[in-house]
C-alpha positions as CSV (number, residue, x, y, z in Angstrom):
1,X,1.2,10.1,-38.7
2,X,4.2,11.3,-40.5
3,X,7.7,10.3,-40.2
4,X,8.4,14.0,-37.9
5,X,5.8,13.2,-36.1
6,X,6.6,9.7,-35.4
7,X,10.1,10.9,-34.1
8,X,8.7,13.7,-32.0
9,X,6.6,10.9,-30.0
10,X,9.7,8.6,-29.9
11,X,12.0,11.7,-28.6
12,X,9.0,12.2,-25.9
13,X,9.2,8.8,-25.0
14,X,13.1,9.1,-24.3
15,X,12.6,11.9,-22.3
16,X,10.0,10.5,-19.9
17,X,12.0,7.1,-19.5
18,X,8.3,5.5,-20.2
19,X,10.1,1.9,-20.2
20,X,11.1,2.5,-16.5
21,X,8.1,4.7,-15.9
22,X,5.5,1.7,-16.7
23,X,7.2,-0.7,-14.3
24,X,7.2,2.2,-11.2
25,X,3.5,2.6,-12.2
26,X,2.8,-1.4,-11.8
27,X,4.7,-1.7,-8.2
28,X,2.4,1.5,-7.0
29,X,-0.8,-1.0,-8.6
30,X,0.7,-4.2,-6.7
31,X,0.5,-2.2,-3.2
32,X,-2.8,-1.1,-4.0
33,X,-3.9,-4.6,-4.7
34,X,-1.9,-6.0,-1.8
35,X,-4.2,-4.0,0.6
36,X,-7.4,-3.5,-1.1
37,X,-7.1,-7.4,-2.0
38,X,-9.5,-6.9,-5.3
39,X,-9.3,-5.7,-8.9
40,X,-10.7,-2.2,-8.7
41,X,-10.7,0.5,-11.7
42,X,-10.0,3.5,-9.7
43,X,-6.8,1.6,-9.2
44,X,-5.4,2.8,-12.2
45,X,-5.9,6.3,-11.0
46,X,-2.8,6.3,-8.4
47,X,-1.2,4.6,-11.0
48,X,-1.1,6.7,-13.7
49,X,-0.4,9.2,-11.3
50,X,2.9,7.3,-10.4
51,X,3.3,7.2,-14.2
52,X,2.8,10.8,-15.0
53,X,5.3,12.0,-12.3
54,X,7.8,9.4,-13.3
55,X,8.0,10.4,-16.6
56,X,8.3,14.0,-15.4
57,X,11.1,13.2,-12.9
58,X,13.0,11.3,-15.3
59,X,12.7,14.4,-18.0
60,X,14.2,16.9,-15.1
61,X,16.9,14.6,-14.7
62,X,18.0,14.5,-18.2
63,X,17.8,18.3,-17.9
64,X,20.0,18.3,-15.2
65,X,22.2,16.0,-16.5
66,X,22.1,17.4,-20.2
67,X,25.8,18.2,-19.9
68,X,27.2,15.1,-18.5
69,X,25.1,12.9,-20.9
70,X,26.7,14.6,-24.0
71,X,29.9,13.0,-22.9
72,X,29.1,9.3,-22.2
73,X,28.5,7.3,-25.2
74,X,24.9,5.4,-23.4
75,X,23.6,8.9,-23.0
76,X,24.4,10.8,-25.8
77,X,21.4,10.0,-27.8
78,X,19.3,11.4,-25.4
79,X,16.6,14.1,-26.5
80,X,18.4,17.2,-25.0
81,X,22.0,16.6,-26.0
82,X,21.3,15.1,-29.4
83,X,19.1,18.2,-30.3
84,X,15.8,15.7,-30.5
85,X,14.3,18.5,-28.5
86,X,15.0,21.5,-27.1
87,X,15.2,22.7,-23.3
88,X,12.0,24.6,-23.6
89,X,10.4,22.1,-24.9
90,X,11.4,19.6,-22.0
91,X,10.3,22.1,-19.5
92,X,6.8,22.2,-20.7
93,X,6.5,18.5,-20.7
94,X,7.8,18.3,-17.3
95,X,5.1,20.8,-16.6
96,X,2.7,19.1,-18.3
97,X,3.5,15.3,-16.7
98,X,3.9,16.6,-13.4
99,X,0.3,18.6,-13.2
100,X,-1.2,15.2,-14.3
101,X,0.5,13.5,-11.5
102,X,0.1,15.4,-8.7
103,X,-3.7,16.0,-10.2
104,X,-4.6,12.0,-10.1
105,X,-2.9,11.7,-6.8
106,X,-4.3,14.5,-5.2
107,X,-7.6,14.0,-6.3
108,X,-8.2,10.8,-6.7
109,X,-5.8,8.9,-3.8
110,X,-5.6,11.2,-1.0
111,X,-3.1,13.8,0.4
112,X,-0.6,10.9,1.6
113,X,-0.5,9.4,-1.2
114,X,0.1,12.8,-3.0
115,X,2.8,13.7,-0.6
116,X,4.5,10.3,-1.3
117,X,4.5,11.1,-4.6
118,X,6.1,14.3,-4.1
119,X,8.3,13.2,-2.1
120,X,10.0,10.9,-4.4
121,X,10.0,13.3,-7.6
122,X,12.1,15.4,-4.6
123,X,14.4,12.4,-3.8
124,X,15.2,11.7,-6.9
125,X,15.5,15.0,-8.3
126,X,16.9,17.1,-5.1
127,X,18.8,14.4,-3.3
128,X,20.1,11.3,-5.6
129,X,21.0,13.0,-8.6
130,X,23.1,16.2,-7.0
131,X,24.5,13.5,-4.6
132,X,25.6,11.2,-8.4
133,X,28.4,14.3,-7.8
134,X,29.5,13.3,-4.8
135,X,29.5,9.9,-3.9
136,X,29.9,6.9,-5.5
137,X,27.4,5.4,-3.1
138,X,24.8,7.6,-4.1
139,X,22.4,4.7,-5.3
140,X,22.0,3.4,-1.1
141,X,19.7,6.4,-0.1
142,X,18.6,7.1,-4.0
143,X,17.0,3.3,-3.6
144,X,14.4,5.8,-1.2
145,X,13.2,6.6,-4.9
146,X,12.1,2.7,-6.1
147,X,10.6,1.6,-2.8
148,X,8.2,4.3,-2.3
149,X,5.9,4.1,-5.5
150,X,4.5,0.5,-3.8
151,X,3.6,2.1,-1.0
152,X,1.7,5.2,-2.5
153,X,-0.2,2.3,-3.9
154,X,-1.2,1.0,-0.5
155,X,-2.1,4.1,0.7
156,X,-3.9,5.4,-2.1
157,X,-6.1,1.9,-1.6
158,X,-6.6,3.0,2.5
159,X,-3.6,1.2,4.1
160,X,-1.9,3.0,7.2
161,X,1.9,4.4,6.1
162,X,3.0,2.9,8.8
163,X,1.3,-0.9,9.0
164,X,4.3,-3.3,9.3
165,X,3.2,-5.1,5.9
166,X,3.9,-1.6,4.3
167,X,7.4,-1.2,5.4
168,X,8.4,-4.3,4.3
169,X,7.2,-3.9,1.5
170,X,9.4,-0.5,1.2
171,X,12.5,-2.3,2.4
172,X,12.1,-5.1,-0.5
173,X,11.6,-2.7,-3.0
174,X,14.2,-0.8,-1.4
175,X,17.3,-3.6,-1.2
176,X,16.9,-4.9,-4.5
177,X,17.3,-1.2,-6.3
178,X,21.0,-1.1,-4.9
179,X,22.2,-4.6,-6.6
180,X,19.6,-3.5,-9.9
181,X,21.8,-0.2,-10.5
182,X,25.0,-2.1,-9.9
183,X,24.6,-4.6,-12.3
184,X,24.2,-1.7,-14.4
185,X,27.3,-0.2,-13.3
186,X,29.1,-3.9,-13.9
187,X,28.7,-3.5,-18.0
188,X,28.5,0.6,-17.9
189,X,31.1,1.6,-15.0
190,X,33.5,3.0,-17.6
191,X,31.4,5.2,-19.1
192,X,30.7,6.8,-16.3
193,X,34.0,7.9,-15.3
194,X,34.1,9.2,-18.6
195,X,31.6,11.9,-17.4
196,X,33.0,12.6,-14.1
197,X,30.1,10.8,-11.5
198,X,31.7,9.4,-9.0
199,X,32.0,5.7,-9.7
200,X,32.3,3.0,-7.9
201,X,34.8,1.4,-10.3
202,X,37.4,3.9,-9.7
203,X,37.3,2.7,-6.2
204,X,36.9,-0.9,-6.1
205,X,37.9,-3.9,-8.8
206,X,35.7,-5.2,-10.9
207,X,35.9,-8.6,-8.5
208,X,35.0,-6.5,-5.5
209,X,32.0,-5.1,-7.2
210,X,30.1,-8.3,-8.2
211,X,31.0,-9.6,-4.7
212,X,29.3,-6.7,-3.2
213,X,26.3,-6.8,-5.5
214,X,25.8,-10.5,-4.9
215,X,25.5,-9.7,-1.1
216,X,23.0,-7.5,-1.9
217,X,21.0,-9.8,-4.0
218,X,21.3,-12.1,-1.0
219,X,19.9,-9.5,1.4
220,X,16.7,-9.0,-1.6
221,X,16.2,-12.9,-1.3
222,X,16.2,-12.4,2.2
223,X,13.7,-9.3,2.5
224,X,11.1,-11.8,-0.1
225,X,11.6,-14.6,2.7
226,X,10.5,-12.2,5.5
227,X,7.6,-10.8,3.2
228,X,4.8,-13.3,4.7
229,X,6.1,-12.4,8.5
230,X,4.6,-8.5,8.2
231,X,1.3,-9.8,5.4
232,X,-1.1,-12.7,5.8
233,X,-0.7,-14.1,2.4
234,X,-3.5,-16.7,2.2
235,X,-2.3,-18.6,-0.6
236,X,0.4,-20.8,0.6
237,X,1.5,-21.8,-2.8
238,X,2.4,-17.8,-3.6
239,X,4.6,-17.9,-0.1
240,X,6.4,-21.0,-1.6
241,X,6.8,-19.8,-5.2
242,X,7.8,-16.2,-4.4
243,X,10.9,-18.2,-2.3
244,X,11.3,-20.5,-5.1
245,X,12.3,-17.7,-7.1
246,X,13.9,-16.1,-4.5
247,X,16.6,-19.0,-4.4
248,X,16.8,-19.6,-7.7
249,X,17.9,-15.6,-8.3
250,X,20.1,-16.1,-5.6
251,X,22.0,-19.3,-7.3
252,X,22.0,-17.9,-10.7
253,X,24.0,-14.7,-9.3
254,X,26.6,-16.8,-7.3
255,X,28.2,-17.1,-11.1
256,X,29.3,-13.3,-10.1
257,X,31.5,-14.2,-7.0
258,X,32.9,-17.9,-9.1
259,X,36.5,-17.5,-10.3
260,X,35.5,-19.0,-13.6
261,X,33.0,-16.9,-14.6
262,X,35.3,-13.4,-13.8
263,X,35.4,-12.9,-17.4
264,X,32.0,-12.7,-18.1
265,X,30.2,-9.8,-18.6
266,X,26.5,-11.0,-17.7
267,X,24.9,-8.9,-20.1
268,X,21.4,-10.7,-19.0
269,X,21.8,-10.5,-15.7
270,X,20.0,-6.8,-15.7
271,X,17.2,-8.3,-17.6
272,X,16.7,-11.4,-15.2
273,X,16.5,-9.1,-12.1
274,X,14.1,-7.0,-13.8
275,X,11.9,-10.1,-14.3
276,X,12.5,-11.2,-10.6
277,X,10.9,-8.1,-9.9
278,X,8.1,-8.4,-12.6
279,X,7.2,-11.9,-11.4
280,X,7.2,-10.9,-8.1
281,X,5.1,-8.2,-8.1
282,X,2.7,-10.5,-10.3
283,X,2.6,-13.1,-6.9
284,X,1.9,-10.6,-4.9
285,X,-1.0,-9.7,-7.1
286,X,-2.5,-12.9,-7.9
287,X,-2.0,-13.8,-3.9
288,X,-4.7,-10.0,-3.4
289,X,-6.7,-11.4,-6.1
290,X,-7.6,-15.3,-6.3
């Protein structure tokens, strides 16, 4: 492969966010092994279908957002604005990622779970990013956007929409993308007012921003504690590890409201939730599983 080539592929791979894209595919394969409770192949189907159409949402966001990325200093190495690849080219891999998504989901996991599907490439596309514009609160009903792809999971395995284990699932995945994005916005927040999205730290100190994301870690803690009251987990030792963590995330992020730590920048601290998250979707598997 030569060195074009090689930079082609890694332009691609901008473009389709594939290090978020592969973590959205594993939460749809944790609700499908939450209700199926066993290792199947065809799992991998609805999974790669999640993958497929969040690599294509994530292109037609950078698309959208071509302009305003130019100007923030995080973005502007991007595919589009840095001239990587060009807008027709994005469009036919948008093309391309969504027909493969909406193929394995349609085919292979059933019209709800292809309607879920579609129905988050919509929220994120139609609703959150227009309504980055807007409202600096945009990231509350763009959350809608994380907390679906477990449940296409469960659906695409058999499980009702609507089974209580289901929604709370939703409403984990759900809480905990609202502190994930403003720990984000913590180290970032400048940038973008740079670009003109409404910002949250045009509005509020940087004080009242880590108070207000450690109550929403508090209320993800929380939704894990509640987990085993909507699914039989029958692994006790899963129950009291998945809380384990649950406190210990919660007392590592108290350093955001403690007046000692104010000038701290928590660089990790986006890492560490990611790995809550990775280590809890890993419980709930091994709970379907052993």
């Amino acid at each position: 492969m030569t060195p074009i080539d090689r930079s082609y592929f890694k332009a691609l791979g901008k473009l389709g966010k594939y290090r978020i894209a592969i973590p959205v595919a594993l939460t749809a394969l944790a609700g499908y092994v939450l209700y199926s409770r066993s290792f199947e192949w065809k799992m991998f189907l609805p999974g790669f279908g999640v993958f497929f159409l969040a690599l294509a949402s994530s292109a037609l966001n950078q698309v959208q957002e071509r302009h305003i990325d130019r100007l923030m200093p995080r973005t502007k190495s991007r595919p589009l604005p840095s001239g990587a690849l060009s807008l027709g080219e994005a469009w036919a891999w948008i093309a391309l990622w969504s027909v493969a998504g909406i193929f394995l989901l349609g085919y292979f996991s059933g019209l709800m779970a292809l309607l879920l599907g579609l129905l988050t490439y919509f929220w994120y596309n139609g609703i959150y990013t227009p309504l980055k514009q807007r409202t600096a609160l945009a990231v509350v009903p763009g959350s809608v956007v994380g907390a679906l792809p477990p449940v296409i999971g469960w659906v695409a395995a058999g499980g009702d929409v609507a089974a209580p284990a289901a929604i709370a699932l939703f409403f984990f995945f759900f809480i905990g993308q609202v502190p994930h994005f403003w720990l984000l916005l913590l180290q970032f927040g400048k940038q973008y007012e740079l670009t003109g999205v409404k910002s949250l730290t045009t509005r509020l100190s940087n004080e009242q921003i880590r108070r207000i994301t450690f109550i929403w870690i508090v209320a993800t803690s929380v939704s894990a504690f509640m987990l085993p009251a909507f699914y039989k987990f029958e692994n006790t030792w899963v129950v009291y590890t998945l809380w384990t963590l649950s406190v210990v995330m919660v007392f590592y992020f108290a350093r955001l409201v403690l007046p000692s730590t104010q000038h701290l920048k928590f660089n990790s601290s986006f890492l560490l939730i990611n790995l809550y998250y990775l280590l809890v979707m890993i419980l709930l598997s091994l709970e379907s599983l052993i």
